[in-house]
MDAnalysis code that builds the backbone (N, CA, C; Angstrom):
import MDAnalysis as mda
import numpy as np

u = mda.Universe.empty(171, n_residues=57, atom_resindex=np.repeat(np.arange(57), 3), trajectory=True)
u.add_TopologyAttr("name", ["N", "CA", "C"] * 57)
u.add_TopologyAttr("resid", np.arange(1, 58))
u.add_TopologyAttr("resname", ["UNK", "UNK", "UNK", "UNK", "UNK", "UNK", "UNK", "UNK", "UNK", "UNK", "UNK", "UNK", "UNK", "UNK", "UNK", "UNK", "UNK", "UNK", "UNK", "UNK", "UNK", "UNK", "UNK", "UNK", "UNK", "UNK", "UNK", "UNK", "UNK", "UNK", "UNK", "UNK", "UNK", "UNK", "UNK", "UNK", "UNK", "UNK", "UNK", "UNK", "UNK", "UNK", "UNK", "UNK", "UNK", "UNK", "UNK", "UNK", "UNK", "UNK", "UNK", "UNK", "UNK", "UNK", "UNK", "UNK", "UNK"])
u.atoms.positions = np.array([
    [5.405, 22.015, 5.086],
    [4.372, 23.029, 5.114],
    [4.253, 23.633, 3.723],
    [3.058, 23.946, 3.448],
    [2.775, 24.758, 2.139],
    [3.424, 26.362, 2.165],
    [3.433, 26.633, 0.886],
    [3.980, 27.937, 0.447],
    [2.775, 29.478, 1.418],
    [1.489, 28.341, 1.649],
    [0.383, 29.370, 2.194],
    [0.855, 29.488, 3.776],
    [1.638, 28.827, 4.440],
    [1.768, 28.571, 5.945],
    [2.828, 30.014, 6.150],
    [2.398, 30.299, 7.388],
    [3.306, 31.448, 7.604],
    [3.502, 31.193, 9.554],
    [4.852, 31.680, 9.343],
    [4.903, 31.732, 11.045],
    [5.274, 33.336, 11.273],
    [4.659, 33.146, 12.590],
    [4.266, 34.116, 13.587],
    [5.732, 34.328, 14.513],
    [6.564, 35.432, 14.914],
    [7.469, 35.290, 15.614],
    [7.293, 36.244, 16.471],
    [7.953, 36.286, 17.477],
    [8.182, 37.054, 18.508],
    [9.107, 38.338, 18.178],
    [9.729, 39.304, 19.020],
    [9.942, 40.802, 19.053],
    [11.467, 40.491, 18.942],
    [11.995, 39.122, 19.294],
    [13.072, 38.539, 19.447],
    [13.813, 38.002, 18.091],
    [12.346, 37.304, 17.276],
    [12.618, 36.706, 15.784],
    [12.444, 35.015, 16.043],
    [12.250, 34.616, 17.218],
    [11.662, 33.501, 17.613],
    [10.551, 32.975, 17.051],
    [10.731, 31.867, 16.191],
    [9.379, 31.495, 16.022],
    [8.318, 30.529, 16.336],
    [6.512, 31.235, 17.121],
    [6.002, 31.260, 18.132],
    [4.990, 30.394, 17.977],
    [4.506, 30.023, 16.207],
    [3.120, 29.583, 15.955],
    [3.197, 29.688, 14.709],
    [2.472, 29.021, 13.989],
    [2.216, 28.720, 12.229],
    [0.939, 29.127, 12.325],
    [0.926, 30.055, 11.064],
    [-0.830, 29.956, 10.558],
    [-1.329, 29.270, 9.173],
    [-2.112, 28.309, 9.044],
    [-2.381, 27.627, 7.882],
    [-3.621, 27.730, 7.472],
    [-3.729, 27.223, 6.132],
    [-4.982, 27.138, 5.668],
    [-5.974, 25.889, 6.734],
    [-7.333, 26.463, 6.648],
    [-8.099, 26.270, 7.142],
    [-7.909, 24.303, 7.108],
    [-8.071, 24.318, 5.483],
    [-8.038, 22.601, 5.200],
    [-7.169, 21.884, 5.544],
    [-5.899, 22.835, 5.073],
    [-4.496, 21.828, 5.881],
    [-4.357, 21.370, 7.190],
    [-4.841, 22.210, 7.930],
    [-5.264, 22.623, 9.456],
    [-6.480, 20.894, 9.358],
    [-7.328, 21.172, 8.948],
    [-8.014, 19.823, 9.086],
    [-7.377, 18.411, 8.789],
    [-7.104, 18.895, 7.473],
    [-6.032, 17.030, 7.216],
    [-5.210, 16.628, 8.445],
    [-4.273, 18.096, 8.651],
    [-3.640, 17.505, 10.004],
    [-4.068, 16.747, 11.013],
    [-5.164, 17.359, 11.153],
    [-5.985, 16.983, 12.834],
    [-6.631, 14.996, 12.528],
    [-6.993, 15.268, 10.991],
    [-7.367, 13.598, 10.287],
    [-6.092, 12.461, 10.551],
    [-4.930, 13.456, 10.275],
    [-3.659, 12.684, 10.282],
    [-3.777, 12.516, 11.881],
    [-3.675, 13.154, 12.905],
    [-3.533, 12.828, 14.244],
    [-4.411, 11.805, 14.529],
    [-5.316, 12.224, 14.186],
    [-6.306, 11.789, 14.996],
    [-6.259, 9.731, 14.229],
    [-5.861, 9.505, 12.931],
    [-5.335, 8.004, 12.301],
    [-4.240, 7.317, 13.063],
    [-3.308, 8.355, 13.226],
    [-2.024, 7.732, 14.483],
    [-2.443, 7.644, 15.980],
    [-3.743, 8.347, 16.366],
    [-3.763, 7.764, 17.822],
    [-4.544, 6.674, 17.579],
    [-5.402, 6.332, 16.551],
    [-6.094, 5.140, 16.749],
    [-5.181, 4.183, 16.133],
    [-3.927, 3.799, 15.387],
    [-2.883, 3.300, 15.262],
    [-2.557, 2.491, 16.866],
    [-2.210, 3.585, 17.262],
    [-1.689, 3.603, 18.363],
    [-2.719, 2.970, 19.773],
    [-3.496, 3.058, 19.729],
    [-4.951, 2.475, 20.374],
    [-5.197, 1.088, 20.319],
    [-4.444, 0.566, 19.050],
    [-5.082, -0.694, 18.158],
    [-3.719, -1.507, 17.924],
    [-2.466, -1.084, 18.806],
    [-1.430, -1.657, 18.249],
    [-1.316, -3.010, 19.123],
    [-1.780, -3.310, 20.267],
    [-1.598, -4.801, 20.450],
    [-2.622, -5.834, 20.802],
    [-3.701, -5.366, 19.842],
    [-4.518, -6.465, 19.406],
    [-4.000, -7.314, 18.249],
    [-4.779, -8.357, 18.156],
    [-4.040, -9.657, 17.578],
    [-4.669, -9.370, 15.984],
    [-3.891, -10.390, 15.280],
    [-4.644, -10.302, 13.784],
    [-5.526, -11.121, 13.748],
    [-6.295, -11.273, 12.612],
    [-7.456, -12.428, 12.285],
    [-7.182, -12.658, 10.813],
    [-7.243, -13.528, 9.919],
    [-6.732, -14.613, 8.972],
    [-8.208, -13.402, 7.763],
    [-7.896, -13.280, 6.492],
    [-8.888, -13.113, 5.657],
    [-10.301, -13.906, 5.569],
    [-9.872, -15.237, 6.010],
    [-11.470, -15.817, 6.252],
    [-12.584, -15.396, 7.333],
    [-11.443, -15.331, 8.440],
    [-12.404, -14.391, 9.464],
    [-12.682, -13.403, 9.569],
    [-12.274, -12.276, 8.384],
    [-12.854, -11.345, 8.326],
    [-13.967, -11.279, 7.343],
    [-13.804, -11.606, 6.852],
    [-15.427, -12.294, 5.543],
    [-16.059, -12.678, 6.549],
    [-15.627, -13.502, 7.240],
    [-17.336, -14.190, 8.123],
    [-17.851, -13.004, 8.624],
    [-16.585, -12.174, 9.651],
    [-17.040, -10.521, 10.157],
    [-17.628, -9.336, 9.275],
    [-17.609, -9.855, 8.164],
    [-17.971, -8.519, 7.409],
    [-19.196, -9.097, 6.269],
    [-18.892, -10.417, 5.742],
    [-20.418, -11.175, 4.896],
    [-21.394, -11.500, 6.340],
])
């Protein structure tokens, strides 16, 4: 976490929740959101560099 992140604690000293910058807060959600489609895409098969030229020329 950045030097800007701060946590939130309870009456106890428990701590309850982070508050971050707005952007970091977004990258994160970019980062999640790359590992579930990781994760979505993990047991489909590969295809060879030629077949992806045919798929993409």
């Amino acid at each position: 976490m950045t030097a800007a992140g701060q946590y939130v604690i309870d009456e106890k000293g428990n701590k309850v929740a982070v508050l971050l910058p707005l952007a970091e807060y977004e990258h994160l959600k970019e980062d999640l959101h790359d590992l579930a489609m990781v994760a979505e895409r993990r047991d489909e098969g590969t295809i060879s560099l030629a077949e992806l030229k045919k798929r993409v020329l």
